[in-house]
C-alpha positions as CSV (number, residue, x, y, z in Angstrom):
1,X,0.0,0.0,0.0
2,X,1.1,3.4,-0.1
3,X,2.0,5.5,3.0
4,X,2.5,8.6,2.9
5,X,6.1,9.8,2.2
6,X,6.7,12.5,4.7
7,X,5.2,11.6,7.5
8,X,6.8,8.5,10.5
9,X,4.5,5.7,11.4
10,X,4.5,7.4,14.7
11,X,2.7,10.1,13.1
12,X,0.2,8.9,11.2
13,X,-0.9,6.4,13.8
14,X,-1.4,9.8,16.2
15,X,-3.3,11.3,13.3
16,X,-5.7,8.1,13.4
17,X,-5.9,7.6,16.7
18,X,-6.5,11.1,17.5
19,X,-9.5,11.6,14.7
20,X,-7.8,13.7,12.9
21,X,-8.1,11.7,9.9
22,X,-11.0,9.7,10.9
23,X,-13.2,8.6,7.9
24,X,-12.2,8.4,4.2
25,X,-15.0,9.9,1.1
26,X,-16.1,6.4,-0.3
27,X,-17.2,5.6,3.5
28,X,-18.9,9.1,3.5
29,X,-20.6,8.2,0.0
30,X,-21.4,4.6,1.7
31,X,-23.2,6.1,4.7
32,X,-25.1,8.6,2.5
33,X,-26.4,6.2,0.4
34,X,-27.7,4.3,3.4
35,X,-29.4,6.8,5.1
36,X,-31.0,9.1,2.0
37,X,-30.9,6.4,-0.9
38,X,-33.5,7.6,-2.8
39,X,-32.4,11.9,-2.9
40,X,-30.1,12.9,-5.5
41,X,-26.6,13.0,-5.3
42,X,-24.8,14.1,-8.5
43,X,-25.6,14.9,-12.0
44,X,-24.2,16.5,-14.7
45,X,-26.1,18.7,-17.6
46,X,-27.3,15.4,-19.2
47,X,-27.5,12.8,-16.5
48,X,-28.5,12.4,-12.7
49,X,-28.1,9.8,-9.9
50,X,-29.8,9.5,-6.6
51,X,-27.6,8.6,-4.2
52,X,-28.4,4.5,-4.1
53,X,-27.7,4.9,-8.0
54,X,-24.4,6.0,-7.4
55,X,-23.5,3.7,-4.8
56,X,-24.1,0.8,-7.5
57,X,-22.2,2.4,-10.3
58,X,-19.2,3.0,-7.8
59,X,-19.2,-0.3,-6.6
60,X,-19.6,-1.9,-9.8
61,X,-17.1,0.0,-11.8
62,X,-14.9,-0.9,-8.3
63,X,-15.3,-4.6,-9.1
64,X,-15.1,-3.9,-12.5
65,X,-11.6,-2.4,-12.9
66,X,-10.3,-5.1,-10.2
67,X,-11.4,-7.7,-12.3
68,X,-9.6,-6.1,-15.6
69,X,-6.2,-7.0,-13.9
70,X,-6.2,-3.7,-11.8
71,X,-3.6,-4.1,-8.8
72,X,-3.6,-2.5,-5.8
73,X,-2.0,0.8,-6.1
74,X,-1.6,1.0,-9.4
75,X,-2.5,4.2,-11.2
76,X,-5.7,5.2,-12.8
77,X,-5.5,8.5,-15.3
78,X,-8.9,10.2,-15.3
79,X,-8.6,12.7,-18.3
80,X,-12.2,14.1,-18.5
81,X,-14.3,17.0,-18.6
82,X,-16.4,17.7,-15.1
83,X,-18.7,15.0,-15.6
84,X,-20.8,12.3,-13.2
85,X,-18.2,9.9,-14.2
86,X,-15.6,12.0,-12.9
87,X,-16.3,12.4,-9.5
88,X,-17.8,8.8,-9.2
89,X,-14.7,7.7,-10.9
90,X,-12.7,8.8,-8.1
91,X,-14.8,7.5,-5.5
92,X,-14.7,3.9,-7.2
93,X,-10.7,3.8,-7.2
94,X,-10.7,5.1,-3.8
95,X,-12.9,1.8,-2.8
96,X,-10.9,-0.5,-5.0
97,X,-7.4,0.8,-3.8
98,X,-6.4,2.0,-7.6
99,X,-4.4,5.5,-7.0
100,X,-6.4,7.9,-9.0
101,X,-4.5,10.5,-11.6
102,X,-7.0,13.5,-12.7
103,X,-5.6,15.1,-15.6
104,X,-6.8,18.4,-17.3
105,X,-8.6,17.8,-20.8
106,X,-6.0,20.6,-22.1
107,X,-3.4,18.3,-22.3
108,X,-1.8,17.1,-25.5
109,X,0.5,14.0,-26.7
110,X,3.9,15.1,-24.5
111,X,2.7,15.6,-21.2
112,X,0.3,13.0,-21.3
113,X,3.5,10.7,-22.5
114,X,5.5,12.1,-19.2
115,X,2.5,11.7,-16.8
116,X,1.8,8.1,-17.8
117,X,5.7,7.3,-18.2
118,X,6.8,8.7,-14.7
119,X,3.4,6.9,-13.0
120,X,4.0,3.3,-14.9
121,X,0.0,4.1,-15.3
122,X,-2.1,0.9,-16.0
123,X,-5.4,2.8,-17.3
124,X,-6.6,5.9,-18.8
125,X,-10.1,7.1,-19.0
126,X,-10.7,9.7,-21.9
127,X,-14.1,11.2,-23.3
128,X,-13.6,10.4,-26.9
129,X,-14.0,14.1,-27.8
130,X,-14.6,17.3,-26.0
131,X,-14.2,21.1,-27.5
132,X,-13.1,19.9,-30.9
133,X,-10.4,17.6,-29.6
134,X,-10.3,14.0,-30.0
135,X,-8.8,11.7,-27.8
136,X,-8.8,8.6,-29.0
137,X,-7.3,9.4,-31.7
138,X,-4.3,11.3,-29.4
139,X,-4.3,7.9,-27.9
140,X,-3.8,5.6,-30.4
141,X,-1.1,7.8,-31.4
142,X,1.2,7.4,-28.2
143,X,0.0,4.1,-26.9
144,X,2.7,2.0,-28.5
145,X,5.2,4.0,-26.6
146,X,3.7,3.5,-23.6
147,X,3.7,-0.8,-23.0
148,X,2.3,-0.2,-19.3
149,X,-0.6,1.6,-20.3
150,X,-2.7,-1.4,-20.4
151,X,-6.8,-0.1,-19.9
152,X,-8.4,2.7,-22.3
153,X,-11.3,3.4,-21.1
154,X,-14.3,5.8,-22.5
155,X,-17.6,7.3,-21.6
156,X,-19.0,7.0,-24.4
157,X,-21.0,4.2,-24.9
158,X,-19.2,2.4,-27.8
159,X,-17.2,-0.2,-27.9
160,X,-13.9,-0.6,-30.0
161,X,-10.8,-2.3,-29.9
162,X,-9.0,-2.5,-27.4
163,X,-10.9,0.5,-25.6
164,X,-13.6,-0.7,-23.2
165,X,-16.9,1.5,-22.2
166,X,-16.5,2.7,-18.6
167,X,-20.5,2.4,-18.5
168,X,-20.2,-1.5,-19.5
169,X,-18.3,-2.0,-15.9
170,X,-20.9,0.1,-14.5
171,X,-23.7,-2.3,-16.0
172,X,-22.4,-5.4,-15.4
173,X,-23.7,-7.0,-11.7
174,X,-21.2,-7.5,-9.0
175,X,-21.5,-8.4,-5.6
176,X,-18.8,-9.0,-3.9
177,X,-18.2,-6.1,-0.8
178,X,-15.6,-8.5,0.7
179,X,-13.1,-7.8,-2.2
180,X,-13.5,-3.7,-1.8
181,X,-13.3,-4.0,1.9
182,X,-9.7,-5.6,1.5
183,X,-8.8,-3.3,-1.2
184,X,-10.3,0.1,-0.2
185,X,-8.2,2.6,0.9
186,X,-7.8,3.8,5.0
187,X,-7.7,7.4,6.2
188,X,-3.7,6.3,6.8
189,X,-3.2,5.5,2.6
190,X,-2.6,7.8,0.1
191,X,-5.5,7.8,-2.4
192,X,-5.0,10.4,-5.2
193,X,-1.9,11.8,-7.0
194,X,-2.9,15.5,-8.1
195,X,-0.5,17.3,-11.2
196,X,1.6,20.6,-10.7
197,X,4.6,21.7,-12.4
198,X,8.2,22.4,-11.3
199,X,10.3,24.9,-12.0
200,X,11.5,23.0,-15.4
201,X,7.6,22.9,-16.2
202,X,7.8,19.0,-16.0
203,X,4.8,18.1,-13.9
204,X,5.4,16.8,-10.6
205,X,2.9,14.2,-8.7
206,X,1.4,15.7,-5.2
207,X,0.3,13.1,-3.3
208,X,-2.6,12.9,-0.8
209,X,-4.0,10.5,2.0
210,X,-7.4,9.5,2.2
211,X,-8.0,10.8,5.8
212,X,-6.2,14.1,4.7
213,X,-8.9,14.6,2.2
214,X,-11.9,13.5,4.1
215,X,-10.8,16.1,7.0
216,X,-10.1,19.2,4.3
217,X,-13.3,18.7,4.0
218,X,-15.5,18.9,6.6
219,X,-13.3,21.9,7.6
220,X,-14.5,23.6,4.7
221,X,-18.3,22.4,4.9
222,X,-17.7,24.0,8.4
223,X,-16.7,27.2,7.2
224,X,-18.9,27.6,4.0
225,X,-21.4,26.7,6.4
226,X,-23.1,24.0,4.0
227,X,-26.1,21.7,4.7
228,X,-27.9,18.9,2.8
229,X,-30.2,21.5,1.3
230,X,-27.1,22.6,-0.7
231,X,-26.6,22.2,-4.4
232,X,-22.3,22.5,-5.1
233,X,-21.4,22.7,-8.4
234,X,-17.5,22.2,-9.9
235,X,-17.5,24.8,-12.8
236,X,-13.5,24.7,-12.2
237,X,-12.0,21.8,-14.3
238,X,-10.1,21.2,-11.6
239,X,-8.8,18.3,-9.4
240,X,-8.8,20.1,-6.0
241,X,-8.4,24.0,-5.4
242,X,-11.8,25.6,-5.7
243,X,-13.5,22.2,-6.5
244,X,-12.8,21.1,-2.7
245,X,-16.1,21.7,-2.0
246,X,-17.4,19.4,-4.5
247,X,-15.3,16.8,-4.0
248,X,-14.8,17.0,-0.4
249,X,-17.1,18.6,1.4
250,X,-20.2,18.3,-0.1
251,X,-20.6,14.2,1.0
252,X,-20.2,15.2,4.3
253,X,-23.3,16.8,4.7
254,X,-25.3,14.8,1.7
255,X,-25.5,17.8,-0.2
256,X,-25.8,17.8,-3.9
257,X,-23.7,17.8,-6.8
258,X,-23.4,19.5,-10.1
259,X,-20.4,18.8,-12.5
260,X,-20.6,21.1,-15.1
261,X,-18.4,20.9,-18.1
262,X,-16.8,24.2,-18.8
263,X,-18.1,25.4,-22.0
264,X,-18.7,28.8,-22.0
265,X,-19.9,31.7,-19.9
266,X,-23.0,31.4,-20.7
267,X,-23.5,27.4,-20.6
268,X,-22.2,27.9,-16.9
269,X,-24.7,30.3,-15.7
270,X,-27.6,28.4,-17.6
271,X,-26.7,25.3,-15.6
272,X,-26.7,27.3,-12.6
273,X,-30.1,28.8,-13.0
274,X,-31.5,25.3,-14.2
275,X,-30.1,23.2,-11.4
276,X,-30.9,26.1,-9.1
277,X,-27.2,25.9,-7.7
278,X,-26.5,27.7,-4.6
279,X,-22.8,26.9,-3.8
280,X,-20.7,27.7,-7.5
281,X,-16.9,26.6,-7.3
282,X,-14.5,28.2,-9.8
283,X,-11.3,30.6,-10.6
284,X,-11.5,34.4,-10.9
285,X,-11.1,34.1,-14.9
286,X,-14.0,32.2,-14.4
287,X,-16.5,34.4,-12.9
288,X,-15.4,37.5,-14.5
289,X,-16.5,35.9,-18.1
290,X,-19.9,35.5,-16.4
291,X,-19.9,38.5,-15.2
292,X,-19.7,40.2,-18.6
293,X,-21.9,37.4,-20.0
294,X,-24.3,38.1,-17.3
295,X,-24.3,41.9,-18.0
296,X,-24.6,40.9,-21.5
297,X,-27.8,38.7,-20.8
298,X,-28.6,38.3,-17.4
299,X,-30.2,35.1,-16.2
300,X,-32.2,33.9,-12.6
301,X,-29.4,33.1,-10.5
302,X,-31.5,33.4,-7.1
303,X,-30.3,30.3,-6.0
304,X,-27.3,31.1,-5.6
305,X,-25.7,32.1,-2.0
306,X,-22.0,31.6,-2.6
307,X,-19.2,31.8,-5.2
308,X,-15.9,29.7,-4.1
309,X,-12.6,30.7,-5.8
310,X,-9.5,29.2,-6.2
311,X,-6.7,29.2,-8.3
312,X,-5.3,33.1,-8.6
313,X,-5.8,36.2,-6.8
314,X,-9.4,37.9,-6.6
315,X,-9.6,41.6,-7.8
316,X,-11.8,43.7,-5.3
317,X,-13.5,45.0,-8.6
318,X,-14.5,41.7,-9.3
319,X,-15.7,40.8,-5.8
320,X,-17.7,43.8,-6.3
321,X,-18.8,43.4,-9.5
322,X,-20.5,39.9,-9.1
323,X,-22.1,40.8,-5.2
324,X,-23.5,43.6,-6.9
325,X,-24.9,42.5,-10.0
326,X,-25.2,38.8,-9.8
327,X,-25.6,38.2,-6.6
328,X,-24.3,35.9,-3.6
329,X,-21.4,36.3,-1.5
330,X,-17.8,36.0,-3.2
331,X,-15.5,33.7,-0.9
332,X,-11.4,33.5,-1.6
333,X,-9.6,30.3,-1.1
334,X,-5.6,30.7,-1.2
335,X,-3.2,27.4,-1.1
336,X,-1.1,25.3,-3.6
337,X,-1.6,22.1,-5.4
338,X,1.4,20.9,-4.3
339,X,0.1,21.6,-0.4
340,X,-3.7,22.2,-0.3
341,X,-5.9,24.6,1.0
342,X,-3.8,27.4,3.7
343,X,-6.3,29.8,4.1
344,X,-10.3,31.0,3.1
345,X,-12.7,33.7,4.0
346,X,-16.2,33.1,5.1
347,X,-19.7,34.0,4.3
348,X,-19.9,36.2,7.3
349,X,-17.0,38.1,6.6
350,X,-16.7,41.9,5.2
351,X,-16.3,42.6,1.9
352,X,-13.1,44.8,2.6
353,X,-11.9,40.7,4.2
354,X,-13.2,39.4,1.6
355,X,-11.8,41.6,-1.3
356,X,-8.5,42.4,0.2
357,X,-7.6,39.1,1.6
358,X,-6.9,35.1,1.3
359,X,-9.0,35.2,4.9
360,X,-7.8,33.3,7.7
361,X,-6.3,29.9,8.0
362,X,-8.4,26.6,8.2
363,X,-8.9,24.4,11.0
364,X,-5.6,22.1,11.1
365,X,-3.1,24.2,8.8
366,X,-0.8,26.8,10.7
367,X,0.6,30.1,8.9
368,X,3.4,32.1,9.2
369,X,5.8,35.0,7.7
370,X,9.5,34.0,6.7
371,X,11.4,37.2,6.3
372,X,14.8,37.3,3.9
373,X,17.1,35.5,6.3
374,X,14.5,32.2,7.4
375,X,13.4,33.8,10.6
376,X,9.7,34.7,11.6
377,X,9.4,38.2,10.3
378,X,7.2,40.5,12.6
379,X,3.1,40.9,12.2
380,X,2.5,43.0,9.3
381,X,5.7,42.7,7.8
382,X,5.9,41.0,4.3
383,X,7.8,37.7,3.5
384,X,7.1,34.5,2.4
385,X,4.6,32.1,3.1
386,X,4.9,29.1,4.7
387,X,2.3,26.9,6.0
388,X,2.1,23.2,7.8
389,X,-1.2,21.2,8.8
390,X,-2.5,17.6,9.0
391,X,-5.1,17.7,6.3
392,X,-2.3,19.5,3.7
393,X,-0.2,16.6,1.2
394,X,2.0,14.1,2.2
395,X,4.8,14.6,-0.5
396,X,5.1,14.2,-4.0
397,X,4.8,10.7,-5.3
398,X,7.8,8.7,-6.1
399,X,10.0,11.5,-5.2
400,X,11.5,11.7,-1.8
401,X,14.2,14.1,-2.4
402,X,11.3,16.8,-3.9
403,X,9.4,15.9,-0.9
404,X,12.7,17.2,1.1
405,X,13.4,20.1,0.0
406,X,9.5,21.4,-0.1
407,X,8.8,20.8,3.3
408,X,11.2,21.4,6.6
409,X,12.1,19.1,9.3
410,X,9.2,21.1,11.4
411,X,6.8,20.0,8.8
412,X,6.6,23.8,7.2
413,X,6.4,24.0,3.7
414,X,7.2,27.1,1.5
415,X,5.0,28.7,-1.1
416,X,7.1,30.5,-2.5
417,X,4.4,33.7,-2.5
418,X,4.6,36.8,-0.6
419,X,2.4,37.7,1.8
420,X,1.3,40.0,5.4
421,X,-0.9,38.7,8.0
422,X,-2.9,41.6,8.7
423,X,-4.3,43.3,12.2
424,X,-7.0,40.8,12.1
425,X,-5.1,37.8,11.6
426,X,-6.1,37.3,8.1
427,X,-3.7,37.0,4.9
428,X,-2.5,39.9,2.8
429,X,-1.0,38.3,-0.7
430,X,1.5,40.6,-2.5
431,X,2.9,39.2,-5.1
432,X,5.1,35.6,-6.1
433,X,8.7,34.6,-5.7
434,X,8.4,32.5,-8.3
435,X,8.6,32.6,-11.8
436,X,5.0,30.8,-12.3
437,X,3.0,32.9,-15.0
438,X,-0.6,32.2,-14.1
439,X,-3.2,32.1,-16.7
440,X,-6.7,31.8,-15.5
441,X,-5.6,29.7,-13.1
442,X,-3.2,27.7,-14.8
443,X,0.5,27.2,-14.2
444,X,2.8,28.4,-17.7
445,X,6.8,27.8,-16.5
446,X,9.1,30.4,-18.6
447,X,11.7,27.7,-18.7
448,X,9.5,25.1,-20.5
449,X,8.6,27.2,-22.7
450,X,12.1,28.9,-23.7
451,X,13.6,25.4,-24.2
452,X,10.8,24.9,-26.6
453,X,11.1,28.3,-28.2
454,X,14.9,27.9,-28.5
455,X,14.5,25.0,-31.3
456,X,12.8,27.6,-33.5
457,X,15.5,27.8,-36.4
458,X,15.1,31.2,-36.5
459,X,15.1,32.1,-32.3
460,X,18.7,32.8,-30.7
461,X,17.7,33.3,-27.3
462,X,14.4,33.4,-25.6
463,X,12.9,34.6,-22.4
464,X,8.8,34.2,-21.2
465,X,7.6,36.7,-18.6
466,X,4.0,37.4,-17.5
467,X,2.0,40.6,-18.7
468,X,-1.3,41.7,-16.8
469,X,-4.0,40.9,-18.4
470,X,-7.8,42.5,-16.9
471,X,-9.5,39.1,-17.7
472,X,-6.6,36.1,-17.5
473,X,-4.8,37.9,-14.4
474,X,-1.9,37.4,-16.6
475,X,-0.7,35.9,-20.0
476,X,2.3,35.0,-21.5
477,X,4.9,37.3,-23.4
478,X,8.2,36.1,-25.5
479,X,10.7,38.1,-25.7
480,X,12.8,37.1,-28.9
481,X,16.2,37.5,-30.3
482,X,16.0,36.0,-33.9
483,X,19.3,34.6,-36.4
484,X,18.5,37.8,-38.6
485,X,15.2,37.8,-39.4
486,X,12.7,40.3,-38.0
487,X,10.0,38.5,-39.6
488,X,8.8,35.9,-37.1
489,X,5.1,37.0,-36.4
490,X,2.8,35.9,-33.4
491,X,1.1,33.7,-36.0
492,X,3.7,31.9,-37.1
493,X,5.2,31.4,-33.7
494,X,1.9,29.7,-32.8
495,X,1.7,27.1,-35.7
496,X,5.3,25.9,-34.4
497,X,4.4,25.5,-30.9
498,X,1.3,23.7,-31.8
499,X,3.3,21.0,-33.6
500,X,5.1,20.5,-30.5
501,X,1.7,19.1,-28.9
502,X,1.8,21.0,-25.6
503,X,-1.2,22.4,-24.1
504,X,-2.6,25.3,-26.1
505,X,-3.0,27.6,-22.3
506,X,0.7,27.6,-22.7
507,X,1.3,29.3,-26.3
508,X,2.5,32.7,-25.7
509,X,0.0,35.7,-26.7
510,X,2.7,38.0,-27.6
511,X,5.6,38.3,-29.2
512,X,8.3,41.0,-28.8
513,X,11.4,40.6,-31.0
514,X,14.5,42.7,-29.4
515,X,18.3,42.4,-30.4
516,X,19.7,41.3,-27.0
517,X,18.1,40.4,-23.9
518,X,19.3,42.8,-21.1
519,X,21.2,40.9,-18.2
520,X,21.6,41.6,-14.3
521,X,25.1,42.7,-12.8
522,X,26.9,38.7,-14.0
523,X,26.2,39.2,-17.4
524,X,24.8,35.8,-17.5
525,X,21.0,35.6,-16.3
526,X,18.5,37.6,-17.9
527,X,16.8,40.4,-16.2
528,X,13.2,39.3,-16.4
529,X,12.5,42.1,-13.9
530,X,13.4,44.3,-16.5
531,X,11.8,43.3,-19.7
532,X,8.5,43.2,-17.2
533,X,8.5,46.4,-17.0
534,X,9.2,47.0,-20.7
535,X,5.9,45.1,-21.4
536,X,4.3,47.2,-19.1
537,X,5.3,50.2,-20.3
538,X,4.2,49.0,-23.8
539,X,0.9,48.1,-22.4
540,X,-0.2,51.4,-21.0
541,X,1.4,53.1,-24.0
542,X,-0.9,51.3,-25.9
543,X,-4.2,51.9,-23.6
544,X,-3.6,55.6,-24.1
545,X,-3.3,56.0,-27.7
546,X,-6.7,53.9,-27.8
């Protein structure tokens, strides 16, 4: 079985024995569908379940992929659009011990050849086609290179070679509980592996026990203040962040779930007014684009009491955009992939909390302010922010020596952001140590993207910065120093990139061709600091000649 990297036995027996991980989410989903069977539980925009319905189809596709060849431990990759067979998907590996792998629907051929490479994955379960992209054929492209990939799985209802229906498994009648109950997971295992990026932009695996998921949340329903008359919807296509509430938090109360596939502004507020949603969870690029759409054509969102964001800073313009004009109160989640949820505001908060703030931390995570030289800088002074708690990962998967140098012997782990805590305790984010450019809520790494740029013919040197963008937060600007050509155009730069099958987020969106890159004081590293101003000057240059 797995165990969690970071932590001693000693530990995780204390977290046990203590409660602190007490319960797991398919034991959550089990009691639920014991006590309200017959109330819904989860749909989608074309499909629903009650909560004895999805029972079945989690314990039959459970059996299912067990009796494929499945092992214990072995990892699943979910690549799928917010869907019912999503989140069931993960509740059915969970119960048959399969470590789950969710991976974004905006990946191409060369990360989805690392992830499945570095994981020795066993299965992959794809939609055959979602915004114009098809996956099987992606797949049948890059299986031969991957001999441990040994499941495809669809959710489409058609069988081919080789690829098996996931709804067939879900058909088929099983019952055998004593099989799951030896395979499930414990609140002591790890039970998913969640994707973020290093500093190279090669994703690395974020590992997280069951118990650590299960605590997250009901800390969360606790704070959001959810019941079972709650309807959360995942608008984020995301595996945790602002989708916690979905996932998480939403079984512990029996509350009601909505996966809604991203496809638009205004196919998100439709599904909101039409399954009268009243808990929405989603990043800041997000709501603004229903925002305008709203203003555009406004639609009945009375339902709705509370928008849950994750992913990138919240504009106070934005907070009071939607509380004004759409209604419901806007909360702020802060925390990392690679460590969970640090900090949230609540639903009783003020706006100028709200707004202004990540809010204060959750139940079972501890904050505090690094200052230059490592030591505890003073309240209200800025630094960076590092963060601890039981419900946070365990360590990145497979790698011991990452796991090592993200978190201290204290169990603090950095964040590599900048932040205050304010007079009230809550916390002030100013701005990133890292490179990370953050599109809508998605991690771009400069260096991936300059070793990319660099096999251009035409491209000397390279260097990717951010640029502020009103709607994205930020997008991505290359800086270029071409083999004597001054021809290279945004356009063709794209059709290059593309051919490099990467993830269309991570294309640049502008394209600056200098003759050298200005350096700091060595003469060696560029000064990135330096051409980020340029492109703001450019910018507002640009906004006043409008």
């Amino acid at each position: 079985m797995t165990k969690p990297t970071r932590y001693t036995r000693q530990q995780i027996e204390s977290f046990v024995k203590n409660g602190v991980w007490k319960t797991t989410i398919s034991s959550l989903w089990d009691r639920n569908a014991g006590e309200y069977p017959l109330l819904p539980a989860i749909a989608d925009t074309t499909q629903e379940y009650t909560w004895a319905e999805a029972l079945t189809w989690i314990d039959r596709v459970a059996l299912g992929l067990i009796e494929m060849g499945m092992q214990r431990d072995e990892v699943l990759m979910a690549q799928l659009p917010n869907s019912v067979e999503l989140h069931l998907l993960r509740v059915a590996c969970e119960k048959a011990g399969i470590l789950c792998l969710p991976v974004l629907t905006n990946m191409r051929e060369s990360e989805i050849k690392y992830i499945a490479g570095y994981t020795d994955a066993a299965a992959l379960v794809i939609s055959d086609e979602f915004r114009g992209f098809n996956y099987t054929d992606m797949v049948s492209r890059i299986r031969d290179e991957l001999p441990k990939l040994k499941h495809i799985l669809t959710i489409e209802d058609r069988s081919r070679d080789s690829v098996v229906p996931l709804g067939s498994l879900a058909r088929k009648e099983r019952n055998n509980p004593d099989v799951l109950e030896s395979r499930r997971y414990r609140p002591e295992d790890v039970s998913i592996v969640c994707l973020t990026s290093g500093s190279t932009g090669f994703p690395k695996f974020v590992e997280y026990p069951a118990g650590a998921c299960a605590s997250g949340g009901r800390y969360l329903a606790d704070a959001l203040g959810l019941t079972g008359s709650d309807i959360v919807a995942a608008i984020a296509p995301a595996s945790r962040g602002p989708n916690v509430a979905v996932y998480y938090s939403a079984p512990q109360v029996a509350a009601r779930m909505v996966m809604v596939p991203w496809l638009g502004a205004r196919e998100a507020l439709k599904a909101i007014e039409q399954k009268r949603v009243t808990v929405a969870c989603l990043v800041p690029t997000q709501l603004a684009l229903m925002l305008a759409e709203f203003e555009r054509q406004p639609v009945d969102l009375s339902s709705l009491r509370l928008w849950v964001c994750a992913g990138s800073q919240l504009s106070p313009s934005l907070v009071a955009g939607v509380e004004r004009r759409m209604g419901g109160t806007v909360i702020n989640q802060y925390g990392a992939v690679d460590f969970g949820a640090i900090t949230v505001t609540r639903p009783e908060d003020p706006f100028t909390v709200r707004a202004f703030s990540a809010g204060s931390p959750r139940l079972g995570v501890d904050v505090r302010i690094n200052n230059d030289n490592g030591a505890e800088a003073e309240k209200g002074d800025v630094g960076e922010v590092l963060a601890k708690g039981t419900n946070a990962a365990s360590g990145y998967y497979r790698d011991e020596d990452a796991t090592d140098k993200a978190w201290d012997g204290e169990g603090w782990y950095a964040t590599g952001d900048l932040g205050k805590i304010d007079g009230d305790g809550n916390l002030v984010i100013v701005g990133r140590k890292k490179e990370v450019i953050i599109r809508g809520g998605q991690n771009i790494y400069p260096a991936e993207m300059e070793s990319l740029l660099i096999t251009h013919p035409e491209i000397v040197s390279s260097a990717v910065i951010a640029m502020p963008d009103p709607l994205m937060g930020e997008k991505t600007c290359a800086y270029l120093v071409l083999n004597g050509s001054k021809s290279l155009t945004l356009e063709d730069l794209t059709v290059f990139l593309k051919k490099k099958n990467i993830a269309p987020f991570k294309i640049p969106e502008r394209v600056e061709i200098v003759d050298r890159l200005p350096t700091i004081s060595d003469g060696q590293k560029i000064d990135k600091r330096a051409l980020a101003q340029d492109i703001i000057s450019k910018l507002k240059q640009e906004e006043i000649s409008r």
